[in-house]
C-alpha positions in Angstrom: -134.4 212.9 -21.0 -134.7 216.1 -23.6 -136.8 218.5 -22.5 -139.9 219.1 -25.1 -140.2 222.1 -27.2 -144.2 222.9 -27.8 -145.2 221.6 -30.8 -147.7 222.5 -33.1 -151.2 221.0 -31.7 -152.0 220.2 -35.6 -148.5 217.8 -35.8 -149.8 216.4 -32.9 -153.7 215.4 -34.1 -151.5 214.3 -37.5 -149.5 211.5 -35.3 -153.2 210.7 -33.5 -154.7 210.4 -36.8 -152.3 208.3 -37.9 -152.4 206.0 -34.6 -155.8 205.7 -34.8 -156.0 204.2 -38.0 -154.6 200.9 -36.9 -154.9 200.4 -33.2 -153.8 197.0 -33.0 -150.5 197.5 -34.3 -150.0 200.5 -32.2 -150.3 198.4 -28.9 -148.6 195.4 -30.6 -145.7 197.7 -31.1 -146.2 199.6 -27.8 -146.4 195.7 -26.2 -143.4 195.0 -27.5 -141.0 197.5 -25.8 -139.2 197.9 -22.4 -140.1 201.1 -21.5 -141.4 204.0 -22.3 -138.4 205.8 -23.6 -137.9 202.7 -26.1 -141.7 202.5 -26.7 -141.7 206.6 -27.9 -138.3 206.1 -30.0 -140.2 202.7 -31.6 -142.9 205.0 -32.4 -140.6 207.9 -34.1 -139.0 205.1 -36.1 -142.2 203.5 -37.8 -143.9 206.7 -38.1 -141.4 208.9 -38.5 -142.6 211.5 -35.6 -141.1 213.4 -33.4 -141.0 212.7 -29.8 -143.3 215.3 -28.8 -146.0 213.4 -31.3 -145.2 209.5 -29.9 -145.3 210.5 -26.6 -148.6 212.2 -26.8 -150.0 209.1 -28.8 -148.5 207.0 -26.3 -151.1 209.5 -24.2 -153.7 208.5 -25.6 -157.4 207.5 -24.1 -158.6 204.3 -25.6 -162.1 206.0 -26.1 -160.0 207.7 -29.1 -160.5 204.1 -31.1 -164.4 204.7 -31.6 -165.9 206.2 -34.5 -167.1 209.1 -33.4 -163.9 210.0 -31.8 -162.0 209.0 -35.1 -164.4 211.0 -36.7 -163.7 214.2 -34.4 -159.8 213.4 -35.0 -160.2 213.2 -38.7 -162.3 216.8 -38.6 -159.7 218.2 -36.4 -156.7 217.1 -38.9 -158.8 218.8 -42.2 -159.8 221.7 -40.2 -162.9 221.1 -40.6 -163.3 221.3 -36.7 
């Protein structure tokens, strides 16, 4: 596997943003993969991110589906936060 570059922490609440909006699919998708290097190159192909974004939505807390923290996320993205 590639090694990571850092990647800009905003790119990164973009792709969680984005995730967040539609959980369901997310772990439909996710569900529907091998593994996780398939799962993270899924995720770049119906999103169009990078790796460095799919794998750190593939990271991601299930706690980040609730209002608040969608709220938080949506702040963050704006820069509002």
């Amino acid at each position: 596997m590639a090694s990571l570059r850092a990647s800009d922490p905003h790119d990164v609440m973009i792709a969680i943003n984005e995730a967040v909006k539609n959980p369901i699919a997310l772990v439909q998708l996710l569900y529907s993969c091998s593994s996780a290097h398939s799962a993270a190159k899924a995720l770049q192909c119906e999103y169009g991110w990078n790796e460095h974004q799919a794998r750190a939505v593939m990271g991601l807390q299930f706690k980040r589906v609730t209002e608040e923290h969608r709220n938080l996320i949506q702040g963050q993205v704006a820069g509002d936060i």
